[in-house]
N, C-alpha and C positions, 0 to 999 in steps of 0.2 A: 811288075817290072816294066819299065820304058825302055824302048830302046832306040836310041839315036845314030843313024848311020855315020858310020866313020869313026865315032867318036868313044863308042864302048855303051854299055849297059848302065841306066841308075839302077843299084843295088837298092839303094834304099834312104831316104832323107829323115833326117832330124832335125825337128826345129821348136824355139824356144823365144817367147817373149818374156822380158823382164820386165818391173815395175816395181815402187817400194824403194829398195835400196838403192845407195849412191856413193861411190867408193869417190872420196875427194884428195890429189894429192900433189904436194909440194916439195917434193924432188926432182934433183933432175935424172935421177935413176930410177928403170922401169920399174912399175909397181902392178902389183896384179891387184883386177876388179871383180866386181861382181858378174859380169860379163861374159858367160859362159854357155855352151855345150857339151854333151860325151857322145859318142858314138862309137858302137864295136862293129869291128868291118867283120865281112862274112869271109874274106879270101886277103892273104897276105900281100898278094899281089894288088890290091884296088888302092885307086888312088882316091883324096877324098877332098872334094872343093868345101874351102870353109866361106864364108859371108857372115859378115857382123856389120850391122848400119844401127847408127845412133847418132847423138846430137853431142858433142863434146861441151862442156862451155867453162869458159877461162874467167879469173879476175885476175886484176894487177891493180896495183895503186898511186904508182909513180909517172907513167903516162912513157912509160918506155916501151912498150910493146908487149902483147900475149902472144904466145907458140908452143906448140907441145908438139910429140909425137906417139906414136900410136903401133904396137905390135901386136900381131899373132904368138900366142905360144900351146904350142902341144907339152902336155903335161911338164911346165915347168922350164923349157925349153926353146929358146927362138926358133919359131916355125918361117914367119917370115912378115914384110910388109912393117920392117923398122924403119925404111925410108917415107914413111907417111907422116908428111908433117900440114900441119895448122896453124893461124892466127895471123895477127895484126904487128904491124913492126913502124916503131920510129911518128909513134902518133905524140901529140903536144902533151904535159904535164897533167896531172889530172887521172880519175879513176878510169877504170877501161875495165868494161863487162862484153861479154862477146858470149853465142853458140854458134859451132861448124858444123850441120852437115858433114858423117864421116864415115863411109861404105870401105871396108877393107874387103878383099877378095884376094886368095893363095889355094894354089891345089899344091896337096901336100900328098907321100906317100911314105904312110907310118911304118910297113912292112910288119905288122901284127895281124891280129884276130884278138885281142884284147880290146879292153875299154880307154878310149881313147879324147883326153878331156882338150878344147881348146878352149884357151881364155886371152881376152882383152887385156894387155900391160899399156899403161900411161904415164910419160913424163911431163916435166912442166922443160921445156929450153930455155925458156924467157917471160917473167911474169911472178906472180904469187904461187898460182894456183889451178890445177884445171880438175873437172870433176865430171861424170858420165853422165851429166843433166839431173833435170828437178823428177823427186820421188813418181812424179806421174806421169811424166817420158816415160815412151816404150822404146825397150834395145832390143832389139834380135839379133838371134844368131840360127843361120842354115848351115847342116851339115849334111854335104851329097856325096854317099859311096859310090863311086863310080869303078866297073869291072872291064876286064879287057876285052 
C-alpha cells in the first residue's frame, strides 16, 4: 500500500496493455471497444481513478472533416469523459487520414466490492470512420483504487 497525504491510500492498481485487436466504427452512437479493464474494489467506499491512453485514428473521404468522441463506461454505463472530442474540421475535398493522441482520465465511485469492468465507447461526429489504431498500437488502461 502507498499512501499519499491528503489524498487517501492506493488500495491497489490494475493495469492492462492491449494489442492485436481493433474495434473500427461508423456511427454516430457510442460503441464499445476492445479497450478495457476490471477491477474489484476492497471497500465500497473507495473511489477508483480510471486512465486509458491510445491513439485514435479517423478516415473520411469527402474532405469535410474527421471528429469523434470518446467515453468512459463502467459496466455498460456512462461513467464519464463523453465530452472528449477529436479531429480535423473544414479541410479541402479529398481523403483525410488522421491519428490523435487520446489520454481520458475520471475518478469514479462505484459503491461496490464487486467486479468492476471499464471500457472505451467511440463515436464517429464527422467523417467515415474512427478506429483504436493499427493491430500493433499499444492501448492501456490503469485502474487505481483509492481508499479514504
Amino acid at each position: 500500500k502507498t499512501y499519499i497525504p491528503g489524498v487517501g491510500k492506493i488500495l491497489q492498481v490494475q493495469s492492462v496493455q492491449i494489442t492485436g485487436t481493433v474495434t473500427s466504427v461508423t456511427s454516430s452512437s457510442f460503441t464499445a471497444t476492445e479497450v478495457l479493464d476490471i477491477i474489484t474494489p476492497t471497500a465500497s467506499s473507495s473511489k477508483v481513478l480510471v486512465i486509458m491512453n491510445m491513439s485514435l485514428a479517423m478516415y473520411e473521404d469527402s474532405g469535410t472533416g474527421n471528429e469523434f468522441q470518446a467515453a468512459i463506461y463502467r459496466d455498460r454505463i456512462y461513467a464519464g469523459q463523453g465530452n472528449t472530442y477529436g479531429g480535423l474540421s473544414g479541410h479541402a475535398s479529398g481523403e483525410i487520414t488522421a491519428a490523435f493522441p487520446t489520454t481520458l482520465t475520471f475518478v469514479d465511485a462505484p459503491n461496490t466490492t464487486a467486479a468492476v469492468t471499464y471500457k472505451l465507447y467511440i463515436n464517429v461526429s464527422n467523417g467515415n470512420s474512427v478506429n483504436t489504431g493499427s493491430s500493433s498500437m499499444e492501448r492501456s488502461v490503469t485502474l487505481m483504487e483509492i481508499g479514504a
